[in-house]
N, C-alpha and C positions, 0 to 999 in steps of 0.2 A: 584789659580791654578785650572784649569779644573781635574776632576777625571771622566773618566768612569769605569764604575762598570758594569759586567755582576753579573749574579746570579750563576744560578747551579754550581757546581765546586766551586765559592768563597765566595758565604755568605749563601749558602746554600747546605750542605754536599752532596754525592752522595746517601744517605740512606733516604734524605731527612727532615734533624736536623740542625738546628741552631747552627753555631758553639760556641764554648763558650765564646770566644774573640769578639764576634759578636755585641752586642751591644755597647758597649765601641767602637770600630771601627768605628759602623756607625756615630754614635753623633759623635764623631771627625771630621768624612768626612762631615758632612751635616753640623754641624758648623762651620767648617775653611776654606770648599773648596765650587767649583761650582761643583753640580755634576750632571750628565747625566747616565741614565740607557742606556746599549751596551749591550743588550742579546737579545735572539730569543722572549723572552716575550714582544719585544716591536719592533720586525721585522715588517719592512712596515711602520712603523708610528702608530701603535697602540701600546698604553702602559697599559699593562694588568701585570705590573711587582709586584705593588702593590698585588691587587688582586689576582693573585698566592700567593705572599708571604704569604697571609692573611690567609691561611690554616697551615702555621709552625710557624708562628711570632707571638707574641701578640700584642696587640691594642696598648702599649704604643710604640713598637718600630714601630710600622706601620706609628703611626704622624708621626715621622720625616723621614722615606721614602717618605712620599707625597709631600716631596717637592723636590726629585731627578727627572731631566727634564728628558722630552722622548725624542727619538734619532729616524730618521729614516732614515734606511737604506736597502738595498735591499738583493746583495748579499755578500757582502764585508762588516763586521761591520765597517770597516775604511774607510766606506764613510762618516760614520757620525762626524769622528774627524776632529776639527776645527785644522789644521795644523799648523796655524800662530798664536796658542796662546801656552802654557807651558802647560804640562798634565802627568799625568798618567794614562793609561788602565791597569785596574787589570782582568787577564779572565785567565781561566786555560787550556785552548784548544785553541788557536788562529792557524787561517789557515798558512800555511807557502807562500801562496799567501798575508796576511794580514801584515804577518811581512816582506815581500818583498815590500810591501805599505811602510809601517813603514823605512823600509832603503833606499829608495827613496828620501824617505822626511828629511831624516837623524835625527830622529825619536823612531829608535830601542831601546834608552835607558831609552824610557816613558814608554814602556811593560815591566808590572812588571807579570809575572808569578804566579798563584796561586798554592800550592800544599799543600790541609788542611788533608793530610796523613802525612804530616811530622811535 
């Protein structure tokens, strides 16, 4: 199954901390799944998602970030999803234009919502 993963808001807190579930998480996702980075750190086709991360994360969870594929998209992050394969998008702020994408496609129930406040 495809996973896209934004950052802020889901694997990186709004205070700028590493959640505590966070490692366990990723190795789960980069082991079992395909996963694609879907955040403004890799808007346009440049993926600088790593590299952010690299100032909160340390080096061992960073390996297995480098092999999360880059996404690009412009202004809709749901250009970059491949529609015709099985997915979850995990983002904590998704446009309500985006999930209009998403029920289009009939789609709505692969956005999963983050909220690392609760």
């Amino acid at each position: 199954m495809k996973i896209y993963l934004d950052i802020d808001g889901v694997i990186l807190t709004k205070d700028k901390k590493m959640p505590a579930f966070c490692e366990e998480f990723l190795s789960c996702l980069t082991r079992d799944h395909d996963c694609y980075w879907l955040s403004t750190h890799c808007h346009g086709g440049g993926n600088n998602a790593v590299e952010y991360l690299s100032q909160y994360y340390p080096g061992s969870i960073l390996e297995k970030l480098g092999g999360i594929k880059e996404t690009d998209w412009v202004t809709l992050k749901t250009e970059a999803i491949d529609f015709d394969s099985d997915f979850i998008w995990l983002d904590d702020c998704p446009f309500e234009s985006e999930k209009n994408v998403l029920k289009k496609y009939n789609k709505i129930n692969s956005l999963i919502i983050v909220n690392l406040n609760r």
